[in-house]
N, C-alpha and C positions, 0 to 999 in steps of 0.2 A: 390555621387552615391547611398550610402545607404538610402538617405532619398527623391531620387526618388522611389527608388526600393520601399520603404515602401508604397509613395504616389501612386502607381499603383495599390501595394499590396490593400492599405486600401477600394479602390473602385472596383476593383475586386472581390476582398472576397464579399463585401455589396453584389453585384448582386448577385453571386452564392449561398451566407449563405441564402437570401429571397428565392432564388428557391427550396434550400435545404428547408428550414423549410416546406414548403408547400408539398415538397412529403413524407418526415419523418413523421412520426406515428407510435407512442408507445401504443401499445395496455393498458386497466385497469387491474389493478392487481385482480388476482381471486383466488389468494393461497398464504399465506404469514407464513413462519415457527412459531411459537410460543415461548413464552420468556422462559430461562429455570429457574427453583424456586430458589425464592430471596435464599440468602443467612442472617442465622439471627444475623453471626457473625459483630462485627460493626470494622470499619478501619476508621484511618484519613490517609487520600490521602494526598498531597503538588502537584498540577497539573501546572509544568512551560508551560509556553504559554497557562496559563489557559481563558485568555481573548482570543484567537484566535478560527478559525470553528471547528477543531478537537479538543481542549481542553472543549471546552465547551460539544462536543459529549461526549466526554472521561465522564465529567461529571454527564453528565444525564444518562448514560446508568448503570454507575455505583450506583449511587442511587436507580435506579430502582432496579438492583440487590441487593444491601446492604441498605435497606431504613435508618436503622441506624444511618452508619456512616458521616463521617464528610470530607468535602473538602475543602480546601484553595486553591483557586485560586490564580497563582502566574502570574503577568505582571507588566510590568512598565507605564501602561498610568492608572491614576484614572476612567476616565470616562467611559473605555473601560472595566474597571475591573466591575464597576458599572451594566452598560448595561448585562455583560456576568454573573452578578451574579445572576440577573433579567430574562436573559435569561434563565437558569436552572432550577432557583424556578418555573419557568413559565410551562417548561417542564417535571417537573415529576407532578405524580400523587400521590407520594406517602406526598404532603406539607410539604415539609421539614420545621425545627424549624430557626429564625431569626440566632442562631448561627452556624448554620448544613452546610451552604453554606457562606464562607466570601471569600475576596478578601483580597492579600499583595500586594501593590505598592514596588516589590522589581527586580533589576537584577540578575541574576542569576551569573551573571561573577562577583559578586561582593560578594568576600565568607563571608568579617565581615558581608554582612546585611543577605546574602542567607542560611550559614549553622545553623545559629540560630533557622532559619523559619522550618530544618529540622531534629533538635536535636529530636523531641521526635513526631515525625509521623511515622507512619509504611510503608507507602511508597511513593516515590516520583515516579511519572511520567514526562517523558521529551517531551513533544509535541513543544516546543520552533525553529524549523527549521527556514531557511536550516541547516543542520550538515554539510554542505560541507565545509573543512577549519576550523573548530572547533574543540577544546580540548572536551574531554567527564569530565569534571569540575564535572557535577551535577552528573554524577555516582562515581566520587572520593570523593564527599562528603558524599555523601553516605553509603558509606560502610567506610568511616573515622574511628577512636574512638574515637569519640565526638558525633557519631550520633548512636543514638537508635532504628534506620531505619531497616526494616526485608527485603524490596524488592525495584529492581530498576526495571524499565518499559520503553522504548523509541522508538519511531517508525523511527529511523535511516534509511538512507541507502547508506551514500557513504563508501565504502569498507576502505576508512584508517581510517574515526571516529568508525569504528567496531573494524578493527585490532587492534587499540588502546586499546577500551576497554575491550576484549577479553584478553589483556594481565595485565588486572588488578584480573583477577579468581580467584589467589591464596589470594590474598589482600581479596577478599570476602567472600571467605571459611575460613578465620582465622579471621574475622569481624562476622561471620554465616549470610552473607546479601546474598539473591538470586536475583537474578539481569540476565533480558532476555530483549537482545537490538533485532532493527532490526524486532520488536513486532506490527508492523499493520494489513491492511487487506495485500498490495501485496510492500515491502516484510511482514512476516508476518504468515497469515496466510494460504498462497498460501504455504511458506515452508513445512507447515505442512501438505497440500496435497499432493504435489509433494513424500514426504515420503512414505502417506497412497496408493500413487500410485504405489508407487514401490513394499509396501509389499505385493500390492493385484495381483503380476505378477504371473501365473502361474509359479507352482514349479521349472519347468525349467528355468525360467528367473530369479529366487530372488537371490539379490544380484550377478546379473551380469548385471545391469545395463548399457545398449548402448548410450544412450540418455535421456536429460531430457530437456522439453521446455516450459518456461510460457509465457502465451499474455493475456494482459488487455486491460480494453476498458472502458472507461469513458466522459458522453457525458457533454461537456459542459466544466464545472472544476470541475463538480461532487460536485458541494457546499461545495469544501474545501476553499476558498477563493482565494483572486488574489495571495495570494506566493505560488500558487500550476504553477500559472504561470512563477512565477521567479525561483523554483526552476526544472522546466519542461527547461526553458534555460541555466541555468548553464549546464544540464546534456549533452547537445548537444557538450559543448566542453572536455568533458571527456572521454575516452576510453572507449569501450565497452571491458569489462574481461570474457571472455568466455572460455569453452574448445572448438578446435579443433581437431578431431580426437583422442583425451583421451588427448591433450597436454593444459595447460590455457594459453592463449595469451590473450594479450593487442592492438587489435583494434581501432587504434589510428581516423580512419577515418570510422569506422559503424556509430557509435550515431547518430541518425537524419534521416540515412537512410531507404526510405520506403522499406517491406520488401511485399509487398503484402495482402492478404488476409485471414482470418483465423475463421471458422465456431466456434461460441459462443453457441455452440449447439452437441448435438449427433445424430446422424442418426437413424432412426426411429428403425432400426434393432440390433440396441447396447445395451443389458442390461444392467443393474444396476448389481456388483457381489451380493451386499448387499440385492439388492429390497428397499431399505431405501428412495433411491432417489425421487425427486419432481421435477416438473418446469420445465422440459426439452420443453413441449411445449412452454412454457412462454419464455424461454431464445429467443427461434427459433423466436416466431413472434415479441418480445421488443426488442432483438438486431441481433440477426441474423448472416450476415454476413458480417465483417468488416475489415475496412485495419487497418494495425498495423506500426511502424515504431521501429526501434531500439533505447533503452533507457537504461542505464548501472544501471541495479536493478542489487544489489547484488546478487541473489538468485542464477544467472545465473554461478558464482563460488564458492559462498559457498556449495547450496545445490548436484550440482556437486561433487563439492571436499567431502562432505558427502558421496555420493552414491556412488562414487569412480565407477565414468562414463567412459566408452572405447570408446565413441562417442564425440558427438557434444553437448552445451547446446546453451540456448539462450534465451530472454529476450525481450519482445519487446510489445505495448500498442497502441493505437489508443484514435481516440475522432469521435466526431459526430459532424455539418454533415462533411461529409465526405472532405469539400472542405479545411478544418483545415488542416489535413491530406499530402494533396495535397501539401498548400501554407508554411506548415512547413519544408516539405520538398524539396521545392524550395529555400527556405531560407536557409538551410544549407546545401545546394549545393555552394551556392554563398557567403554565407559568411564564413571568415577564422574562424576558431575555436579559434583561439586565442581569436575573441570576443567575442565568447560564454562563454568564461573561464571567462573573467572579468566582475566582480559582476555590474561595473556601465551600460556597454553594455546590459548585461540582464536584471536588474531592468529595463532600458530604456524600451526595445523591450516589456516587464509584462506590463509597464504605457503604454505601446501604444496600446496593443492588447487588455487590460484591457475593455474599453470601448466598444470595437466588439463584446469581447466575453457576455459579459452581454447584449448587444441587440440581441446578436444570442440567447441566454436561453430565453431571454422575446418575443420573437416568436415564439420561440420552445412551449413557453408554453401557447401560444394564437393558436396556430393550435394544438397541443397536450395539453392541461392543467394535464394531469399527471404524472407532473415534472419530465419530460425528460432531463433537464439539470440538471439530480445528477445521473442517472443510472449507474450502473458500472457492470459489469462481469467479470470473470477470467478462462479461461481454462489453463488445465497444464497436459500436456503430456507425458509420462513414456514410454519410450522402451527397453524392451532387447537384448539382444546379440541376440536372435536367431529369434527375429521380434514382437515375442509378443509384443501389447503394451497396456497400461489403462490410459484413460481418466476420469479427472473429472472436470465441470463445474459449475460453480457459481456464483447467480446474486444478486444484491441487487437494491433497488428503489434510492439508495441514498451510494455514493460512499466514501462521508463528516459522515454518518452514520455508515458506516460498516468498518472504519479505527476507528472511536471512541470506537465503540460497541468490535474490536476486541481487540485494547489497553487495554479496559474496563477487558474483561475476561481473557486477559494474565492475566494481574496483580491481580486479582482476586486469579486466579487458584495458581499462586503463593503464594499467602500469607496462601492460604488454604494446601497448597500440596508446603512446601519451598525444594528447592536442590541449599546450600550456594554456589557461584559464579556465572561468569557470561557466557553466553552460548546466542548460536542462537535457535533461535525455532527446526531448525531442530536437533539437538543435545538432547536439553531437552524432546522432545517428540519422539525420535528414538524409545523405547518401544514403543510394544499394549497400555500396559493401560492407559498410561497417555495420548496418542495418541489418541484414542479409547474418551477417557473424555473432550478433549481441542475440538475436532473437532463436536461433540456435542453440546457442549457452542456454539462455532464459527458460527454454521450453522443454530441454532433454534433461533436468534437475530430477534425481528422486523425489517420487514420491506427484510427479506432475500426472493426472490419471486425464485430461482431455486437453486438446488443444486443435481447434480448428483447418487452422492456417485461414487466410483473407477467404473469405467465399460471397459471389456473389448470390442478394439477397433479392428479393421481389421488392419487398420493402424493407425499412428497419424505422418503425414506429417510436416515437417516445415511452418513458411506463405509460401505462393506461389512462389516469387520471391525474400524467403532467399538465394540461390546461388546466385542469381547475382548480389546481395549486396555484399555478402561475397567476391565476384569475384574485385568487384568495391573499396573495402577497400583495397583489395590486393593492386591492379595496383593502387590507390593513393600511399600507402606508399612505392612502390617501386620509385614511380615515386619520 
């Protein structure tokens, strides 16, 4: 059954992804935020999954900012490590020196070869996913005493490898290690708008938070490579944790579910509270308007449970063209989530779709050539109790870029500004200032073509057809 279903799927899709590409078009970028000034302090990094797309981001972004310092790329394949060390040196500008950038052929599950490699660097970074199912290992060696480690970094997001390492704090406040999991672009550094969103509520609404909502949109894989596709399937068989009505329930039947449509953009008549903001037109004609479906990012009950929400929160992401969207959520209509849960099921469904999805980028960018298969954006929605609500928006050319670039300035910021343990973004930047400073870094990155700043909204609605999602998890799980 399932590998008719696929064989319909696979010639389906073809037609409709050719029609897609030809009416998509992504306009040229004409404004792009500016990088913010190196830092002349120098750091050695230790980057696991340093041969992978985001770890090599991780990489460059961070030399551009630290030209100095020193990174060790940490994987277990030579040749991969090779290519990725090549790829760095390739991409900065500032020529790094032959020892400035190396490679360790090392596992990271394996602490005699691993915590040696991290005895005396100042921070490790964990780009190595999925976390789903994983021990947080490379943050307990970390903050060990054996290691001389100041900062841990990781762009996590399934909610027990958090909880986990959330409950190692105390361990890292008496190690003096500062350690911020949970640390990409979305989750990340959307937590840290969703914040700056709430603090920007008229006086009446702060800290009475009704709702909080974030929706992503990344077209392609967003040039994070294919385990963005296998980790995009596991999440299908995992509960959606959200609050309802102030309560957090476990939505064992959302994830997958398309949830409608959701404006990547503000309305002409929406200020900026700041006036800071850019790109607003940019956003409107590069992504526009797009469907989203439901995906269990953390943010949707941490940063919740943060704001200590009396409403609803919610989480949910889309891709381009649109037909992805569609045939994704057909697909977990029909298939049991049990398969989505096991790892060999979704690698399978990643190796298959693999191939589509990279001839849908390479058309995308023969009828668009400005590399529409990495665009990504992020709006995130803030309501109060009494209706008020602030929107703020966010785009980048490259989605494999602004998860690196933002890893990049976590850790960064960290090392410059430490607070020993470990914490989620929204936590460590609940103040102005240091809020105020990260969101700064985060937003002047190459390659950032919109960014809002908080604007107050008339409304800021759910996608379009989240009730009747909401309504359709119901009646499965009674059923």
């Amino acid at each position: 059954m399932v590998t008719k279903l696929l064989g319909l799927w696979s010639i389906f899709l073809f037609v409709a992804l050719v029609n897609q590409c030809h009416s998509l078009s992504l306009n040229p970028i004409t404004k792009s935020a500016s990088l913010a000034s190196d830092t002349s302090q120098p750091y050695h990094f230790v980057i696991l999954g340093g041969t992978g797309r985001i770890g090599t981001a991780v990489a460059t972004h961070i030399l551009r900012r630290s030209p100095a310092s020193k990174i060790t790329l940490a994987g277990r394949d030579v040749e991969r490590g090779r290519n990725a060390v090549s790829e760095v040196v390739r991409c900065c500008s500032s020529n790094p020196q032959n020892d400035q950038i190396t490679f360790k052929c090392v596992d990271w599950r394996d602490n005699d070869a691993f915590v040696p490699l991290i005895e005396k660097c100042d921070c490790v970074i964990h780009t190595a996913g999925p976390y789903l199912e994983e021990e947080p290992t490379p943050l307990r060696a970390a903050i060990s005493a054996m290691s001389s480690c100041k900062a841990y970094v990781d762009v996590s997001d399934p909610l027990d490898f958090i909880d986990k390492s959330l409950a190692m704090s105390d361990d890292a406040v008496a190690s003096g290690t500062s350690a911020l999991v949970a640390a990409g672009a979305f989750p990340g550094m959307s937590n840290v708008l969703a914040m700056e969103a709430a603090k920007s509520l008229p006086p009446s609404s702060v800290n009475k938070v009704r709702d909080v909502r974030f929706n992503y949109f990344t077209a392609g894989l967003g040039g994070s490579g294919d385990v963005n596709l296998y980790i995009t399937n596991l999440g299908f068989g995992e509960p959606m944790v959200q609050y309802d009505k102030g309560v957090l329930r476990f939505f064992k039947a959302l994830s997958g579910l398309l949830l409608g449509k959701v404006d990547f953009f503000l309305q002409d008549n929406e200020e900026s509270a700041t006036n800071e903001g850019f790109g607003n037109d940019m956003a409107k004609s590069r992504i526009g308007r797009q469907t989203v479906f439901s995906w269990p990012f953390p943010e949707a009950a941490t940063v919740a449970k943060e704001l200590n929400i009396s409403g609803d929160s919610s989480a949910a992401m889309g891709t381009a063209p649109d037909a992805w969207n569609a045939m994704l959520g057909l697909l977990v209509s029909i298939v049991p989530r049990s398969l989505w849960r096991s790892k060999r099921f979704s690698q399978f469904m990643a190796d298959f779709s693999q191939p589509l999805v990279k001839a849908t980028d390479a058309l995308l960018k023969i009828t668009s050539p400005d590399n529409v298969g990495e665009t990504h954006a992020m709006r995130v929605d803030v309501t109060g109790e009494d209706g008020n609500a602030v929107s703020i928006v966010q785009a980048h050319e490259s989605f494999r870029q602004c998860v690196g670039q933002s890893c990049a300035e976590f850790a960064l910021d960290l090392l410059e500004f430490p607070s020993p343990g470990v914490q989620l973004p929204e936590q460590r930047y609940r103040d102005n200032e240091p809020r105020k400073r990260i969101i700064k870094r985060l937003t002047s990155t190459p390659g950032t073509i919109a960014f809002t700043g908080p604007t107050l909204v008339k409304t800021a609605p759910p996608p379009s057809d989240m009730e009747e999602a909401i309504q359709k998890a119901n009646d499965a799980e009674v059923a």
